[in-house]
LOVOVEX-922425 format. One line per 5 residues: number of its first residue (from 1); their letters; for each residue x, y, z of N, C-alpha, C. Coordinates in pm, whole numbers, plus 50000, padded with zeros to 5 digits. Example, Ala and Ser with C-alpha at 12.3 -4.5 7.8 and 13.67 -1.06 7.14 Angstrom:
2
1) as) 51319 49431 50780 51230 49550 50780 51320 49670 50780  51285 49775 50708 51367 49894 50714 51290 50003 50787
END
This chain:
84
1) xxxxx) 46079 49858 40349 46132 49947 40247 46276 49911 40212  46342 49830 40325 46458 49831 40293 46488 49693 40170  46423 49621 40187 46400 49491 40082 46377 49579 39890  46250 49676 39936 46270 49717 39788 46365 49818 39743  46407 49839 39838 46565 49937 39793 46662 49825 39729
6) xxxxx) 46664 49723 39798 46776 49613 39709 46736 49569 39604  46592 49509 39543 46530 49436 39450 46550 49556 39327  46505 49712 39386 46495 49805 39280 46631 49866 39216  46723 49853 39280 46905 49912 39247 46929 49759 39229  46870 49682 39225 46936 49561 39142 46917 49545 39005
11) xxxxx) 46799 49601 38973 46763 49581 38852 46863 49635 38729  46894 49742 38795 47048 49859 38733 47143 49796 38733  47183 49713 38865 47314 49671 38812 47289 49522 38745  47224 49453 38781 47224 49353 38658 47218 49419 38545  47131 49475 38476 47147 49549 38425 47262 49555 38317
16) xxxxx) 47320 49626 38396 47491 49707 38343 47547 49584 38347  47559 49458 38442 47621 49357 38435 47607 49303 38318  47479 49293 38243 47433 49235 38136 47472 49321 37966  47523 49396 37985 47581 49457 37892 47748 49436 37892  47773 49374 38005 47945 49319 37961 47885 49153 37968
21) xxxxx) 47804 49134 37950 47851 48981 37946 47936 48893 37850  47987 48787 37840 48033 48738 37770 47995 48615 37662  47868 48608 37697 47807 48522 37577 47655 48612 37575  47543 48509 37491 47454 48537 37452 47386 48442 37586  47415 48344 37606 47313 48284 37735 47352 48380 37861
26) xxxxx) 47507 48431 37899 47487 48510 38050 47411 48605 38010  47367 48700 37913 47345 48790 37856 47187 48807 37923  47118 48669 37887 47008 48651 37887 46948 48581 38045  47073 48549 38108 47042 48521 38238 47061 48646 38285  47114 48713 38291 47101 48889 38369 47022 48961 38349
31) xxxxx) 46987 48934 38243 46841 48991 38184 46733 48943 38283  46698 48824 38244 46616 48757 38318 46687 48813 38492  46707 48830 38575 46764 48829 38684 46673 49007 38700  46749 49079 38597 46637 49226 38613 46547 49227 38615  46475 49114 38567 46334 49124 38541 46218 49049 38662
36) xxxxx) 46304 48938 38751 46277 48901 38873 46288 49042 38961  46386 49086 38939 46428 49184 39079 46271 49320 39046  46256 49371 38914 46154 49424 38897 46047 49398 38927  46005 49248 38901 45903 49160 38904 45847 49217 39082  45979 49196 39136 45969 49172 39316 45946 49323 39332
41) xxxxx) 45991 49429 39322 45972 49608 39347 45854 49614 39270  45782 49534 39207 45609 49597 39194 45532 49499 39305  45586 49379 39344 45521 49315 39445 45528 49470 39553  45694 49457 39638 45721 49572 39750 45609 49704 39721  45623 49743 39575 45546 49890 39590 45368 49833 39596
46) xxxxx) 45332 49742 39549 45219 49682 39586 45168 49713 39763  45252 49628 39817 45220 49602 39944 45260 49743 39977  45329 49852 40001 45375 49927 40058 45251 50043 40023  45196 50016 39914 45093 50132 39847 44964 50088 39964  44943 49929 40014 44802 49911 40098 44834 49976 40228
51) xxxxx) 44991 49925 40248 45024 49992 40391 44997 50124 40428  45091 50210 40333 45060 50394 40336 44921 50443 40311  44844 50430 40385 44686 50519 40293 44711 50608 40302  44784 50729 40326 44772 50896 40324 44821 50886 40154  44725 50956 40111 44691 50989 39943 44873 51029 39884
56) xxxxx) 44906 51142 40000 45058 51147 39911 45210 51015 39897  45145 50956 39973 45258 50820 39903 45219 50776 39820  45065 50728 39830 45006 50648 39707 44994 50697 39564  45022 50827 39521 45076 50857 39425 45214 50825 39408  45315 50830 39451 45405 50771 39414 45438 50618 39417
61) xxxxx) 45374 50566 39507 45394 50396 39499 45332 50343 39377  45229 50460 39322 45141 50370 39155 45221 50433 39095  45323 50563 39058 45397 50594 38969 45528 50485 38937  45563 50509 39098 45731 50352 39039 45704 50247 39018  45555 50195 39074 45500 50047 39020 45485 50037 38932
66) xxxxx) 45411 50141 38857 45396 50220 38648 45539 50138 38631  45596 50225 38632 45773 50225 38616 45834 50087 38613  45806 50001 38740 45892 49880 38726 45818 49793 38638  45656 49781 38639 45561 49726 38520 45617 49745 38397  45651 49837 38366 45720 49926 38203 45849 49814 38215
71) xxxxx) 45956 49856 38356 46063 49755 38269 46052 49629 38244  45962 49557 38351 45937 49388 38327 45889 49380 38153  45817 49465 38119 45788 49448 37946 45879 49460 37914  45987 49549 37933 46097 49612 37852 46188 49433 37877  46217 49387 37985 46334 49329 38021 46262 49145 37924
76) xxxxx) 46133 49147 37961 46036 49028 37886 46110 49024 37722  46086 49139 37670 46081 49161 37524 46233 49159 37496  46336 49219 37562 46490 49175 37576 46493 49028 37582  46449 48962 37609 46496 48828 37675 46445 48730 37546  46345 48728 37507 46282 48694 37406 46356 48665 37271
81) xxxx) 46366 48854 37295 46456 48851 37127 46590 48809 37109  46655 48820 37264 46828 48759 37233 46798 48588 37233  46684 48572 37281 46717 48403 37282 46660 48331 37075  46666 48428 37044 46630 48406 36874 46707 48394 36808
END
């Protein structure tokens, strides 16, 4: 758990890092960087959802996996369009 606590509060601060950047390529490498760290917190909530079988985690391990799935599109479709 403690691995997807770092991968998942990384995604935020790259993130925020990526909104001061100073060109259009760091811009798009921080981007990309959120979207690994997301990529990795749906792997963690993956594995952590086979580990827990009692029904009340596994609702939440498919809700934030929902969640980090949503930003990898979100961070994909960012990355895309600044490199245009």
């Amino acid at each position: 758990m403690l691995q997807l606590s770092r991968c998942a509060t990384s995604i935020g601060a790259n993130y925020e890092e990526a909104q001061g950047a100073v060109s259009k390529r760091d811009f798009s490498h921080k981007i990309g960087i959120s979207y690994r760290e997301a990529r990795e917190s749906v792997y963690w909530l993956r594995t952590l959802y086979e580990l827990y079988t009692d029904e009340k985690y596994q609702v939440d391990f498919e809700k934030f996996k929902a969640e980090a799935i949503e930003l990898k599109k979100i961070f994909t479709s960012v990355k895309i369009s600044s490199n245009k």
